[in-house]
C-alpha positions as CSV (number, residue, x, y, z in Angstrom):
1,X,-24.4,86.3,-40.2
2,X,-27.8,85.9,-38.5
3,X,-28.7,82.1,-39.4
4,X,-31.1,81.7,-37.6
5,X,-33.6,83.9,-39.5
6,X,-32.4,82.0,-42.9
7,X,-33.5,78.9,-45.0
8,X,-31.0,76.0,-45.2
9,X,-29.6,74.4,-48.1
10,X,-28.5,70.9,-48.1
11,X,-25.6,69.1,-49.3
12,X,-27.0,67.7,-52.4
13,X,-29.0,70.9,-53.3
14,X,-25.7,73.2,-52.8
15,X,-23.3,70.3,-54.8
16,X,-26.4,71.2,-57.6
17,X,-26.0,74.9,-57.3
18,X,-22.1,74.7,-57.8
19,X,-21.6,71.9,-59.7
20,X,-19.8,69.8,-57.5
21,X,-20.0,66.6,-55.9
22,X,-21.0,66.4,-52.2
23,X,-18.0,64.2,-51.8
24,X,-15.9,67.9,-52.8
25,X,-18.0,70.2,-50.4
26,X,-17.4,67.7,-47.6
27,X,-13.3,67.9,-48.8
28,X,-13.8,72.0,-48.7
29,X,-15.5,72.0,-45.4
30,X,-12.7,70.2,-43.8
31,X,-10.0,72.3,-45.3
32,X,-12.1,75.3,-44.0
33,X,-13.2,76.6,-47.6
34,X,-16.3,76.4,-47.3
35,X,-17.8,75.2,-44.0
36,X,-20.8,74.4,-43.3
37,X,-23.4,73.9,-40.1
38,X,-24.5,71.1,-38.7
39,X,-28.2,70.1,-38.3
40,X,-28.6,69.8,-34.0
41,X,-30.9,66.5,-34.4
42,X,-28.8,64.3,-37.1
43,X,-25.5,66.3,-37.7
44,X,-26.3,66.7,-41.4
45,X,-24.6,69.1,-43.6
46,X,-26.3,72.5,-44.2
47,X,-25.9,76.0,-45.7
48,X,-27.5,79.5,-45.5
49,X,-28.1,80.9,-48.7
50,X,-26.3,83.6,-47.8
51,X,-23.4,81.8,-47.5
52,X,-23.4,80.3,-50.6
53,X,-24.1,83.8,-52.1
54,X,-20.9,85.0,-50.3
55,X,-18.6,82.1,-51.8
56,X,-19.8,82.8,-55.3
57,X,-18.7,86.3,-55.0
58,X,-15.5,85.5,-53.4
59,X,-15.2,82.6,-56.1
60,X,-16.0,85.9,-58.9
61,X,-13.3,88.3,-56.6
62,X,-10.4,85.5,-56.8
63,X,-11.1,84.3,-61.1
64,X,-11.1,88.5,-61.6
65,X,-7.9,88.9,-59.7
66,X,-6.1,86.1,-61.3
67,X,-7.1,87.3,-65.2
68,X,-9.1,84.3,-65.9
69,X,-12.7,83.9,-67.0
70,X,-15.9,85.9,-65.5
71,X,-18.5,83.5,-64.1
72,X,-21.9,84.6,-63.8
73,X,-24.3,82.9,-61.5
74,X,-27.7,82.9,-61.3
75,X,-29.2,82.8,-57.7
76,X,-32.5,81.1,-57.5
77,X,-35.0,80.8,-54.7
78,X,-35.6,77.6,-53.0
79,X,-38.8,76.2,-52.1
80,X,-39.7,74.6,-49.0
């Protein structure tokens, strides 16, 4: 993953996207499910699109292998 060509999403904005609480992404990003990178000046949270792109498809790859539902998810550009 090259991040350093790539926009950043933060905490709240990728909480929005997956309808979750921050509080939950922080819980996943110390069990290693979905980890994200820190900001070098404050240590903030962030996330590569991309990234968020690959753990709604592997989100999609796990509910189709267990029989359940099929999500669909609608990627949207962000603004700077």
């Amino acid at each position: 993953m090259e991040k350093d060509d790539e926009k950043f999403l933060t905490i709240k904005e990728v909480a929005g996207l997956l309808g979750v609480t921050p509080l939950t992404l922080r819980n996943w990003d110390k069990k290693g499910k979905l980890v994200s990178f820190r900001n070098p000046v404050n240590g903030y949270r962030m996330y590569t699109i991309s990234q968020i792109e690959e753990f709604f498809d592997e989100m999609r790859r796990e509910r189709n292998r267990r029989g359940k539902f099929k999500i669909k998810i609608k990627v949207v550009e962000v603004k700077d």
